[in-house]
C-alpha positions in Angstrom: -75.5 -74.7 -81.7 -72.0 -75.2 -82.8 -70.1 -72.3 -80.6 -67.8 -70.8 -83.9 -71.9 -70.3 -85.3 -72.6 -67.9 -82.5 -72.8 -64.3 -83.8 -70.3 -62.5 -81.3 -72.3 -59.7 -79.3 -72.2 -56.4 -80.9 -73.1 -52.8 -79.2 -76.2 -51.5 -79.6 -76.6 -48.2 -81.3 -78.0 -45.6 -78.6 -79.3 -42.2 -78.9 -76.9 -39.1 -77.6 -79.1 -36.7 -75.5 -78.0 -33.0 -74.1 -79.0 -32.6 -70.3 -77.9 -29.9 -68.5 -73.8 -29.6 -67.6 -73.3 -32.5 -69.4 -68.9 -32.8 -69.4 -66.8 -33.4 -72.0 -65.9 -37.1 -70.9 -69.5 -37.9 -70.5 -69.8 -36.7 -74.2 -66.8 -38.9 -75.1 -68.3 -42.1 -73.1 -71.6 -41.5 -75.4 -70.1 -41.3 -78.6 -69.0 -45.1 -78.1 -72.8 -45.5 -79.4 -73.5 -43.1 -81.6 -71.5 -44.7 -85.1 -69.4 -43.5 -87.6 -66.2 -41.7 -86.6 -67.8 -41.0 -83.4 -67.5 -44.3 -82.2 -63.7 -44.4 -83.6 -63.1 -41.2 -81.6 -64.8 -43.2 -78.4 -62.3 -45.9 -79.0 -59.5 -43.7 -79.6 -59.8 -42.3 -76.0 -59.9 -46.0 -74.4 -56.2 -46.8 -76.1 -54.6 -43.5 -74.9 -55.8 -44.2 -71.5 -54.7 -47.7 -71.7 -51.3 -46.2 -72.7 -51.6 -44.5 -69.9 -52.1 -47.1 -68.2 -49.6 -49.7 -69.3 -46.9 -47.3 -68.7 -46.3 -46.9 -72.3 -43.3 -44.7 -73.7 -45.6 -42.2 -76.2 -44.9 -40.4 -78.9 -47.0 -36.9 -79.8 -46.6 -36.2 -83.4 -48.0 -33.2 -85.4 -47.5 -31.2 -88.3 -46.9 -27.4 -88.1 -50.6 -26.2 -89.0 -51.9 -27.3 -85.9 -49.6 -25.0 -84.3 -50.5 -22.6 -86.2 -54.0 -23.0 -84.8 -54.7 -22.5 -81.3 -54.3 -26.3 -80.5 -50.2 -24.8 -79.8 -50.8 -24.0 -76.0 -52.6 -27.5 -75.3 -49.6 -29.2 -76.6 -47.2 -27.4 -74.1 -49.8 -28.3 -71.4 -50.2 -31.7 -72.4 -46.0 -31.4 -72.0 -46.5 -30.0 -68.6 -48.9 -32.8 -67.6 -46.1 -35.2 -69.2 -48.6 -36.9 -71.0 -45.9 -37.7 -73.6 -42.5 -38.7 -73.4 -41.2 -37.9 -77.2 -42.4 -35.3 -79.7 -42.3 -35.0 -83.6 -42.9 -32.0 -85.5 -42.1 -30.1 -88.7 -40.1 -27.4 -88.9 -42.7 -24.5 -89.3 -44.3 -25.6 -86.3 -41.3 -24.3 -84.4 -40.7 -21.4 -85.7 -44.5 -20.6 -85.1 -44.0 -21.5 -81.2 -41.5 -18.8 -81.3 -43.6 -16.3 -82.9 -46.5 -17.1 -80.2 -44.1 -17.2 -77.4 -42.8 -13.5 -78.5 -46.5 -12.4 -78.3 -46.9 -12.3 -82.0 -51.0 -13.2 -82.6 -52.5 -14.7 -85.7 -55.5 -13.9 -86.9 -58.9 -15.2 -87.6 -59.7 -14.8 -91.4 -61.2 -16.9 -94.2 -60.8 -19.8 -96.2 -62.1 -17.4 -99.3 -60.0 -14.4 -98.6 -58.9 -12.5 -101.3 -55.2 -13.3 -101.2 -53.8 -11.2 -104.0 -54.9 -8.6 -101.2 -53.6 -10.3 -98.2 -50.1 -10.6 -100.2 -49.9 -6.6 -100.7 -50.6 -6.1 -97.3 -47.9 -8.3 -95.9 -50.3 -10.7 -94.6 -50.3 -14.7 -95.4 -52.9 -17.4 -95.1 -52.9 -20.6 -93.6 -56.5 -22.4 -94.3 -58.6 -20.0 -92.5 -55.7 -18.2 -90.2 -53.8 -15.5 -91.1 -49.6 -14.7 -90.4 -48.1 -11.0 -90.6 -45.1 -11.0 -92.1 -43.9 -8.6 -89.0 -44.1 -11.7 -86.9 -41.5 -13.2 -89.3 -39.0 -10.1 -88.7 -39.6 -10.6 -85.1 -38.8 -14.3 -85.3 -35.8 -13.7 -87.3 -34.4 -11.1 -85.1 -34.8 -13.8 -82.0 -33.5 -16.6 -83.9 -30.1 -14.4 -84.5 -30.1 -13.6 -80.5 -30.7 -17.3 -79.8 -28.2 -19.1 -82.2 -25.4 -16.7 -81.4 -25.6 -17.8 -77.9 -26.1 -21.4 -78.9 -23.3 -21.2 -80.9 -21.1 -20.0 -77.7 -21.7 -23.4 -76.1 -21.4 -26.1 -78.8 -20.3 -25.5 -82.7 -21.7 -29.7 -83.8 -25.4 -30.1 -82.0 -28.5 -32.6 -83.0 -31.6 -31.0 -83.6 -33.2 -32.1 -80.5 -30.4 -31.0 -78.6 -30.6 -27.4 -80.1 -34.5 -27.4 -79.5 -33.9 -27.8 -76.0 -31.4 -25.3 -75.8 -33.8 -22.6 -77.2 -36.8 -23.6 -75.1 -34.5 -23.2 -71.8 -33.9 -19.7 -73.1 -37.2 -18.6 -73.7 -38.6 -17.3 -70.8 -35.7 -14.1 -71.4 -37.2 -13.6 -74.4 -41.1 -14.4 -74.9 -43.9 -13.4 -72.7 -45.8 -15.9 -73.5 -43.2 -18.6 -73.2 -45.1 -20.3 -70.7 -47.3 -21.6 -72.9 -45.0 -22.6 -75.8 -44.0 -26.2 -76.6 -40.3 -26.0 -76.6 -40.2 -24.6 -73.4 -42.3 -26.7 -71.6 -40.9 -29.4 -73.9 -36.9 -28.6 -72.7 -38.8 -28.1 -68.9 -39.8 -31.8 -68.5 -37.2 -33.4 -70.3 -39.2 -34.7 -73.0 -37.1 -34.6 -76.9 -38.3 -32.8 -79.9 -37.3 -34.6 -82.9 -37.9 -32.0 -86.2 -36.1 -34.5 -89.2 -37.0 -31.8 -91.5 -35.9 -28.8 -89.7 -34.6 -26.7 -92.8 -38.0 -26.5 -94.7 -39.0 -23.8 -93.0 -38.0 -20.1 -92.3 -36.4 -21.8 -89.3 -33.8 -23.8 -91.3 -33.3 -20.5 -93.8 -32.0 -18.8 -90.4 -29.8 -21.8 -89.5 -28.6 -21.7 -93.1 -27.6 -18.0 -93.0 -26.3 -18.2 -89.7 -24.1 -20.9 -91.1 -23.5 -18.5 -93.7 -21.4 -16.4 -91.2 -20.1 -19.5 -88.8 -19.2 -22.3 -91.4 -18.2 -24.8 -88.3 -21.7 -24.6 -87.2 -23.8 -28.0 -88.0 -27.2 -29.1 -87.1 -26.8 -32.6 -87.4 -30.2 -34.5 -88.1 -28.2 -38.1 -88.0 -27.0 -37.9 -84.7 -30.7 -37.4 -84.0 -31.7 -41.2 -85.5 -29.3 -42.6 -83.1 -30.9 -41.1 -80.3 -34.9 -41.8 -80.6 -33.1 -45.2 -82.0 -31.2 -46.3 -78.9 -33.7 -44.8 -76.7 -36.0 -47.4 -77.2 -36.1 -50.8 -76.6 -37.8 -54.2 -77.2 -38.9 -54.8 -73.8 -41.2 -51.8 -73.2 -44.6 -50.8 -74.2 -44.5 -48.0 -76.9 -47.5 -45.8 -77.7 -48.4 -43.4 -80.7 -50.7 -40.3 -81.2 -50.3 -39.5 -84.5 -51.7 -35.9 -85.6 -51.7 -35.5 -89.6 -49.1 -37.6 -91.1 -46.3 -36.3 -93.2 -42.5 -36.8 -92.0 -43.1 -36.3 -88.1 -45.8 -39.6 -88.0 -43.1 -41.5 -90.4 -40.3 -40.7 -88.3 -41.7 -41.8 -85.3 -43.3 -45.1 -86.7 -39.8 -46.5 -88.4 -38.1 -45.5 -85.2 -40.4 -48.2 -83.3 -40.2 -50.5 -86.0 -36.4 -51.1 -84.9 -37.7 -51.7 -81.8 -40.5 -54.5 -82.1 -43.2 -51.5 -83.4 -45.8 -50.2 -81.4 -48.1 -51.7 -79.0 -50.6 -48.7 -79.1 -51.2 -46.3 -82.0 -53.7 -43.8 -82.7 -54.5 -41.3 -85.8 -56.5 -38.5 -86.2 -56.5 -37.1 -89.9 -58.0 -35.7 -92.6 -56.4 -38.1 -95.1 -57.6 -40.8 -96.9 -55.7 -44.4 -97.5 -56.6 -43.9 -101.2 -54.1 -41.8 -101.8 -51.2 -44.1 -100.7 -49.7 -41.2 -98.4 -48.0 -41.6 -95.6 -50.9 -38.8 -93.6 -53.4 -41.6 -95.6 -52.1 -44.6 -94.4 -53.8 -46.5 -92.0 -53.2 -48.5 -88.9 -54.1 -52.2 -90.8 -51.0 -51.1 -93.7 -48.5 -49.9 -90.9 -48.7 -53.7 -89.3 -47.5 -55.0 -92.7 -44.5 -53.3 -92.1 -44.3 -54.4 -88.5 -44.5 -50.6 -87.0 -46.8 -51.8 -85.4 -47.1 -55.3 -83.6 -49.6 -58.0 -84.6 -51.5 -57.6 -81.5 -51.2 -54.0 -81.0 -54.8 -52.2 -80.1 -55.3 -49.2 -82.8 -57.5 -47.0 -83.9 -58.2 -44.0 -86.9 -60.3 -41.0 -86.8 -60.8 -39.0 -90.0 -61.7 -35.4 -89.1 -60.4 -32.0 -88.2 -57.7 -32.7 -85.5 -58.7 -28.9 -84.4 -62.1 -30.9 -83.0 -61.2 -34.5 -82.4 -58.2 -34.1 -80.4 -59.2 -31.7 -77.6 -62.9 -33.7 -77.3 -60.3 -36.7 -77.2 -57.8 -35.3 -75.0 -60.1 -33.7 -72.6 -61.9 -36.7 -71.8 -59.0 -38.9 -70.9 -57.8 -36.5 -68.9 -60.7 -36.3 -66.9 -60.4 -40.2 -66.7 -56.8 -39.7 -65.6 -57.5 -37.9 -62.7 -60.2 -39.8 -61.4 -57.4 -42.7 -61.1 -55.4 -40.5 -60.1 -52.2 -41.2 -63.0 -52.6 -37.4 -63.3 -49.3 -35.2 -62.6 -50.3 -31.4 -62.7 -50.1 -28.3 -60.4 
C-alpha cells in the first residue's frame, strides 16, 4: 500500500478508573484518554512541561476574577517556584492582592443572591464570591501610605516598575503578604505588566493621588519598551494564557515583535464565535504570526478555577521528578 494511504495511528480511547490514593498527575496522565477537553487538558500539561523543558522565557497571564478566587495564593507560589518569568494582569487583580495581603477575606455566596440586598449592606458580587466594601477602605487607606512613599523615590515610574516597588513593601503592611503575587512577584525578579492599570479602584487612587502631586506619572509606554526589548528572536518563548482580555493581548503582540511564540496554552471559558480576543483561538493567533508556524499549542474550554490547578499540579509533580523544580 502506497505509504501517504496509511491511516496515521491514533490513541485509543481508555476507561479512567478510581483506585485508592490515586495523585493528581496520575489523574492528568489518564485524562490523555478519556476525550473531549479532557484530553486537551492532558495535552496542555505536556507543552508546559516541554516549556519547561526547552528553557522557554513564559508568560502567566490572567484576568482579575481569578484573583478574586482563591486561585490568588497559587499564583504567588507558582512565582516563588519561578515557574514564570513575566506576568500580565488587569488592574483589579492587584488591587484584590492588596486586599488579601491586608487580611481582608472574601466570601463564599451565590451566583442567585439577592443583590439589591447585598448592595444595602455594603457587600458586592463577583460570580459566586462576595467583596465588602470595608475591604475597599482598607485598600484605599494602604494605597495612600504606599504611593506617598513611592512618590519619595521617583516622581515619572512604569507600571511594572511601581508594582515592584509595592510588592517590596508589603511585608510592613499585610500579614498575609507572603502569599500575595506582587510580593513574591517583586521577590524573584519576575515583571508585572498591568496595560490597563486605571480601570480599576487602583487607578482611581493613582488618579487622586495625582490629584494632589500633578508631577506624578504612571507611565504605561515606557512599559511596551520594556517586555519589547526584553525579548528576543533567538530564544524560546512560552504562554499560559488564563481568560483573555487585555493581559493575553498584551502579551501575544509583545512576542509577535519577536518571532511569536514557540509554546502557547489557553484555558477559557470563551468561545471563537464571538470573535473576542478571550475567544480566539491558538489556529487564528498564527495568522498573525504570535505564534510561530510550528509552535506546539493547545486550548481548554472550562473553569480555569478547575483546569489550571489539575494542570498545574501535575506538571509540577513531573518537574520534580526531573528534578527542574526550584522550591524550599
Amino acid at each position: 500500500m502506497l505509504s501517504f494511504l496509511k491511516k496515521p495511528k491514533m490513541k485509543k480511547v481508555k476507561d479512567f478508573l478510581w483506585k485508592p490514593e490515586i495523585s493528581v498527575e496520575e489523574t492528568l496522565d489518564a485524562f490523555g484518554n478519556l476525550g473531549y477537553q479532557a484530553s486537551e487538558l492532558n495535552q496542555a500539561s505536556k507543552i508546559v512541561l516541554k516549556m519547561k523543558r526547552a528553557g522557554a522565557k513564559i508568560f502567566l497571564t490572567f484576568t482579575s476574577n481569578m484573583v478574586t478566587s482563591g486561585l490568588r495564593g497559587f499564583f504567588a507560589q507558582l512565582c516563588n517556584l519561578k515557574i514564570p518569568h513575566i506576568l500580565v494582569t488587569t488592574s483589579g487583580a492587584i488591587e484584590e492582592d492588596l486586599m488579601k495581603t491586608l487580611g481582608e477575606e472574601f466570601e463564599l455566596s451565590s451566583f442567585y443572591a439577592d443583590d439589591t440586598q447585598l448592595h444595602e449592606q455594603g457587600e458586592n458580587r463577583v460570580g459566586n464570591l462576595i467583596i465588602k466594601n470595608e475591604s475597599y477602605m482598607k485598600f484605599e487607606d494602604l494605597m495612600h501610605k504606599l504611593l506617598e512613599k513611592i512618590y519619595l523615590k521617583k516622581k515619572h515610574i512604569m507600571v511594572s516598575e511601581l508594582l515592584a516597588e509595592i510588592g517590596l513593601m508589603l511585608q510592613d503592611y499585610g500579614k498575609d503578604y507572603k502569599n500575595s503575587i506582587l510580593y513574591q512577584a517583586a521577590l524573584n525578579n519576575i515583571p508585572i505588566y498591568c496595560p490597563g492599570i486605571a480601570d480599576s479602584s487602583f487607578g482611581f487612587q493613582l488618579f487622586m493621588f495625582q490629584q494632589k502631586h500633578n508631577d506624578f506619572i504612571v507611565d504605561t509606554i515606557l512599559d511596551m519598551k520594556r517586555v519589547v526589548t526584553d525579548l528576543s528572536f533567538d530564544e524560546k518563548k512560552g504562554l499560559i494564557s488564563l481568560g483573555g482580555s487585555i493581559s493575553k493581548h498584551y502579551a501575544i503582540f509583545a512576542a509577535l515583535l519577536s518571532g511569536g511564540f514557540d509554546y502557547a496554552i489557553y484555558l477559557t471559558t470563551s468561545h471563537a464565535s464571538s470573535g473576542s480576543m478571550s475567544g480566539a483561538t491558538t489556529q487564528e493567533a498564527k495568522s498573525w504570526g504570535k505564534l510561530k508556524d510550528d509552535a506546539e499549542a493547545a486550548t481548554v474550554i472550562g473553569d480555569v478555577c478547575i483546569t489550571f490547578p489539575i494542570m498545574m499540579c501535575g506538571v509540577l509533580d513531573k518537574m520534580r521528578k526531573e528534578r527542574l523544580l526550584r522550591y524550599e
